[in-house]
C-alpha positions as CSV (number, residue, x, y, z in Angstrom):
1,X,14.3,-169.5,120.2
2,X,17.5,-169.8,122.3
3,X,18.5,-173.0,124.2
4,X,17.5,-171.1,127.4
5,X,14.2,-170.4,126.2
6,X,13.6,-173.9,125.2
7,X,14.5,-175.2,128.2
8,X,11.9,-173.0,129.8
9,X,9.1,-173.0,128.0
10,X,9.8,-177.4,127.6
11,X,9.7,-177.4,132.0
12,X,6.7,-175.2,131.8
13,X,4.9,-177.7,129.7
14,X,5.8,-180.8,131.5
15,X,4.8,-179.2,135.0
16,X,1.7,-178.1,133.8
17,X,0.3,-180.4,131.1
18,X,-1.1,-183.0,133.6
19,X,-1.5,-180.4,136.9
20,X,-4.9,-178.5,137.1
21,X,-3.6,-174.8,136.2
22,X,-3.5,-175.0,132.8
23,X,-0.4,-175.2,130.3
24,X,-2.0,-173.2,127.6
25,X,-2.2,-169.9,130.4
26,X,1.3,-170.8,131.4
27,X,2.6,-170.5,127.7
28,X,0.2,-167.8,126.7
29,X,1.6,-165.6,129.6
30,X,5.4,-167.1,129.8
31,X,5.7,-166.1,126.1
32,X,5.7,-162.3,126.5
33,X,8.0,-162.2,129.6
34,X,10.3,-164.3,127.9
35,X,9.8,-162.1,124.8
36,X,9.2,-165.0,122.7
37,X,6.8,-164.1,119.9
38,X,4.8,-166.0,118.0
39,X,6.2,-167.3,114.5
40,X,5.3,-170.7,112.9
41,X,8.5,-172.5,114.7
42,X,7.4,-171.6,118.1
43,X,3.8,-172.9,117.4
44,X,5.3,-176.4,116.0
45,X,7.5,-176.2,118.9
46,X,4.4,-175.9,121.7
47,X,2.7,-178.8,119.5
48,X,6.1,-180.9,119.7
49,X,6.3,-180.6,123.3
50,X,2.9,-181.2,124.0
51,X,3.2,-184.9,122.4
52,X,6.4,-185.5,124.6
53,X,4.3,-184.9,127.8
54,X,1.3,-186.9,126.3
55,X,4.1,-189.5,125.9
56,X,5.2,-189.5,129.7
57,X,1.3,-191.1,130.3
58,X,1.8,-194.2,127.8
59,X,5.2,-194.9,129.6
60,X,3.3,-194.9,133.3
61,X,0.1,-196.7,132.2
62,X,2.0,-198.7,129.6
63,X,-0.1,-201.9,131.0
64,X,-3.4,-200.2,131.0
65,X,-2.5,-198.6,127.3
66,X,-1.5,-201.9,126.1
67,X,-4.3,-204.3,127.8
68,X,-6.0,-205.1,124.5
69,X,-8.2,-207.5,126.1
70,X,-10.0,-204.7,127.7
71,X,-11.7,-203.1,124.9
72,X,-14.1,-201.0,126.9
73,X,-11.1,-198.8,128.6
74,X,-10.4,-197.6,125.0
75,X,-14.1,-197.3,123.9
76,X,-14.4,-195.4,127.2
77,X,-12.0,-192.6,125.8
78,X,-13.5,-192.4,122.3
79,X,-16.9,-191.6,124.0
80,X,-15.2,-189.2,126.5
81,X,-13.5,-188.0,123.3
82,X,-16.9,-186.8,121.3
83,X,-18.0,-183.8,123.1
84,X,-14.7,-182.1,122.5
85,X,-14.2,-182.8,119.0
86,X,-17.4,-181.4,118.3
87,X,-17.5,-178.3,120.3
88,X,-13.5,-178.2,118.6
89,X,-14.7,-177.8,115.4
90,X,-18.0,-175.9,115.9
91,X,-16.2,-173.3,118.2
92,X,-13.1,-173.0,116.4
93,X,-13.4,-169.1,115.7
94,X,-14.1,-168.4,119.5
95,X,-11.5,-170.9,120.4
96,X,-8.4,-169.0,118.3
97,X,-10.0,-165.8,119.7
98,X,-10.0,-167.0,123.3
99,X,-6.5,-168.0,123.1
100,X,-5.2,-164.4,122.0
101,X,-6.8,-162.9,124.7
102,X,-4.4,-162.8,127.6
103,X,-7.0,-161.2,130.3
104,X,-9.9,-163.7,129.1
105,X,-7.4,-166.6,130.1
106,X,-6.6,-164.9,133.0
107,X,-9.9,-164.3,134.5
108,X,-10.4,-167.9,133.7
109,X,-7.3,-169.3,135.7
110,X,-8.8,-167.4,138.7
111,X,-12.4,-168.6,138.6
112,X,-10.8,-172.0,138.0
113,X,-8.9,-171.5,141.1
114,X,-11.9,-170.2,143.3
115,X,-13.6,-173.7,142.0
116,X,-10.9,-176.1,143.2
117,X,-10.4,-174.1,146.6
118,X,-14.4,-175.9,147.3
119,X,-13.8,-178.8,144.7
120,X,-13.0,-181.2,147.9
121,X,-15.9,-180.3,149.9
122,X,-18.4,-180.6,147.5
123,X,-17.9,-184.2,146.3
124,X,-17.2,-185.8,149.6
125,X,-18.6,-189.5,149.5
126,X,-16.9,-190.4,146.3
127,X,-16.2,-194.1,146.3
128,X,-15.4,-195.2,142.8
129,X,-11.9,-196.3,142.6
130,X,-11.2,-198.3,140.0
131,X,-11.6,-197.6,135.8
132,X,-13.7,-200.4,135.2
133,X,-16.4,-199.2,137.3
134,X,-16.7,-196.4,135.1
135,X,-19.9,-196.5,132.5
136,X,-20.1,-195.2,128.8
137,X,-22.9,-192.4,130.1
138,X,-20.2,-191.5,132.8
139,X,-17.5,-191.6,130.6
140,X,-19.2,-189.1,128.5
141,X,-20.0,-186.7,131.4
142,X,-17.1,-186.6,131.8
143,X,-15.9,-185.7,128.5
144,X,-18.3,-182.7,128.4
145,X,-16.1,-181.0,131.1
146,X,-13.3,-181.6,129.6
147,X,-14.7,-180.0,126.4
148,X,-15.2,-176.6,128.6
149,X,-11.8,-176.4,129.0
150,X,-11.7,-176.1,124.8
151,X,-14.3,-173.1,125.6
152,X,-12.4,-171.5,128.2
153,X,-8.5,-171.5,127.6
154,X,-6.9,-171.0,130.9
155,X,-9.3,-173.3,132.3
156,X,-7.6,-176.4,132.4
157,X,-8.2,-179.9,130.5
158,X,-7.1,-182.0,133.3
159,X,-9.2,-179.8,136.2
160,X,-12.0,-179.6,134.1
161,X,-12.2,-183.3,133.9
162,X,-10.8,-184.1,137.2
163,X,-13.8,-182.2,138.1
164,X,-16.2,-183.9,135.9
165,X,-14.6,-187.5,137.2
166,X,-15.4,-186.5,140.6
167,X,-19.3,-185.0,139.6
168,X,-19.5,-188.8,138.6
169,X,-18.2,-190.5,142.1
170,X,-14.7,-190.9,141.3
171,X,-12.3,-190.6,144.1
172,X,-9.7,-188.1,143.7
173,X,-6.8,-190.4,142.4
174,X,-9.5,-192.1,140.0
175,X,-10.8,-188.5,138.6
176,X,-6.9,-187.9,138.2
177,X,-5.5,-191.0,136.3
178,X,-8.7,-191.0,134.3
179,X,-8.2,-187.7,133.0
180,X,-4.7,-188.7,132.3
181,X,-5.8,-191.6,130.2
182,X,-8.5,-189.3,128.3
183,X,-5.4,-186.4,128.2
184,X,-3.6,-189.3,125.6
185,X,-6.2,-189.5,122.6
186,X,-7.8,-186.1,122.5
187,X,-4.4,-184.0,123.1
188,X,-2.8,-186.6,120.6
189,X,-5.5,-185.6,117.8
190,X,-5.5,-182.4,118.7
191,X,-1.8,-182.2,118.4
192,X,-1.5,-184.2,115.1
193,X,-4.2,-181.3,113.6
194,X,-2.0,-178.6,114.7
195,X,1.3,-180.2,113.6
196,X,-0.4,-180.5,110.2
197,X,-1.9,-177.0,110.0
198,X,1.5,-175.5,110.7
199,X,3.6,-177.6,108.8
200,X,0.9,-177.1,106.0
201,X,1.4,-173.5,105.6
202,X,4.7,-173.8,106.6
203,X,6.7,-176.8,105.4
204,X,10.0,-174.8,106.2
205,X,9.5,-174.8,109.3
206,X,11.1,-178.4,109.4
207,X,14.7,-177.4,108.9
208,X,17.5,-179.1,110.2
209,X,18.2,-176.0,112.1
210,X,15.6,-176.8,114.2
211,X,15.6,-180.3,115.0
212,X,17.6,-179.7,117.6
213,X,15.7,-177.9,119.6
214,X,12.5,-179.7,118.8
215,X,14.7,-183.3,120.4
216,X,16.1,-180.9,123.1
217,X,12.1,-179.5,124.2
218,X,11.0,-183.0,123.5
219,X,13.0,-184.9,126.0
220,X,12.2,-182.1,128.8
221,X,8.8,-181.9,128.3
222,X,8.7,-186.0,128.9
223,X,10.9,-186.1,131.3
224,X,9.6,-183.3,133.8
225,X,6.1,-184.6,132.8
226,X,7.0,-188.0,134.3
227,X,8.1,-186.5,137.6
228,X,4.9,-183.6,137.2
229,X,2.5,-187.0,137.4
230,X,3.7,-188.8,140.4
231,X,4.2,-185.9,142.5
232,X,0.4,-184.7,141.6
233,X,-1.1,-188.3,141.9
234,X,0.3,-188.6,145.4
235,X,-0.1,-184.6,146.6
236,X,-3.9,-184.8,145.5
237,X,-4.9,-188.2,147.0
238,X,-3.5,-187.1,150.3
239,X,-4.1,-183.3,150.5
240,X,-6.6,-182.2,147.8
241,X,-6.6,-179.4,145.2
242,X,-6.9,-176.3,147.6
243,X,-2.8,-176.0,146.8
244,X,-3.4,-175.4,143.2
245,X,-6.9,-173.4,143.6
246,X,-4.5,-170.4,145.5
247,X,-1.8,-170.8,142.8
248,X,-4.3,-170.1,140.0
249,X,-5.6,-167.3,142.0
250,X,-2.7,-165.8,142.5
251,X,-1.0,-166.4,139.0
252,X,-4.0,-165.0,137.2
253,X,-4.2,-162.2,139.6
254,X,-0.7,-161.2,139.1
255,X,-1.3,-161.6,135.5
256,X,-3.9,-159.1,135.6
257,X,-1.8,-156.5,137.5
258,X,1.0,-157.2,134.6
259,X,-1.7,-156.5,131.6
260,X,-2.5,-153.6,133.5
261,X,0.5,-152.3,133.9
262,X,1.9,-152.9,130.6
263,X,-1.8,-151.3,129.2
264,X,-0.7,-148.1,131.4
265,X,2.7,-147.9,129.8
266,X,1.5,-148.3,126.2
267,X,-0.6,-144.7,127.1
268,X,1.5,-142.8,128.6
């Protein structure tokens, strides 16, 4: 990967890690128009980037991640947690399938986007605003959406359980910083397992080489992830997700027309 590449794909990840349109379709279909392919470093690389970002939530919520006294915020996350560490490793086949498929994860960022354009006017008399108010059962609910987002790449982690929060009367900005808070443990477990997998059948892969651009992604990824979370919190509390519905239907749209395209080509 060149510096210019790494720059890009480390933006991409910090824009999209914490919006509703989905980082893994924006890396799945970035990667082939920035002919990037696949190869152990660029996995590890993803996996690096993706803890940065998960780092930019610790720094905003440092008080909430650090408030040891309230023991049920964690024991909140470890039940929201369950239902995608099971379906992870039960579906794990149909998961590394899912992700190769570049029009399965479009399709997917489109129906996503025809589900936020009505997400507002379906839960209108949310009132829960604060964490506390949240119960274990809810919690849970909540973490079943987020595990469809393991079933359908392109989906989104943080719509699906923005969408869960507000099936469970959380107001927009509740649904949002709650899936923020869940975003920390399960993409932190799920990141350790893939660092580990890849540096497992891969150990050169750590090279000094490379540690350059793994620092230079790193610190990208956080920083545009800490500017990425305080523009959504305020956009959505005022305005709603209609904004980011059109973008995914338009992105996986356009996506489509590109596959087809490049399908065409590849017969003629």
């Amino acid at each position: 990967m060149s510096y210019f590449h790494t720059l890009i794909i480390a933006i991409i990840e910090g824009i999209t890690e914490f919006l509703p349109i989905s980082s893994t379709a924006h890396m799945k279909m970035a990667n082939p128009l920035l002919h990037i392919q696949e190869t152990p470093f660029t996995n590890l690389f993803e996996v690096v980037i993706q803890l940065a970002a998960i780092l930019s939530v610790v720094v905003i919520y440092w008080k909430k991640f650090i408030d040891f006294k309230n023991i049920t915020f964690y024991i909140k996350l470890v039940v929201a947690m369950i239902p995608a560490l099971i379906l992870g490793a039960l579906l794990k086949k149909h998961i590394d399938a899912a992700l190769s498929n570049l029009t399965f994860i479009s399709c997917v960022m489109i129906v996503g986007g025809v589900i936020l354009l009505f997400i507002d006017k379906l839960f209108t008399k949310n009132n829960m605003e604060e964490e506390k108010n949240i119960s274990y059962p809810k919690a849970f609910v909540i973490g079943v959406f987020q595990s469809l987002s393991i079933i359908f790449p392109g989906l989104s982690r943080s719509a699906a359980t923005i969408i869960g929060g507000m099936s469970q009367k959380l107001t927009r900005k509740l649904a949002a910083e709650f899936s923020f808070f869940l975003a920390v443990p399960t993409m932190f477990a799920a990141s350790v397992k893939s660092f580990w997998d890849v540096y497992k059948s891969n150990p050169e892969v750590i090279a000094k080489d490379n540690m350059a651009t793994l620092a230079i992604g790193g610190v990208v990824s956080f920083v545009v992830a800490l500017m990425a979370i305080k523009f959504f919190i305020n956009y959505v509390t005022k305005y709603g997700f209609r904004l980011f519905g059109w973008y995914r239907i338009i992105l996986g749209t356009s996506f489509l027309v590109y596959l087809f395209m490049i399908a065409n080509q590849a017969t003629e």
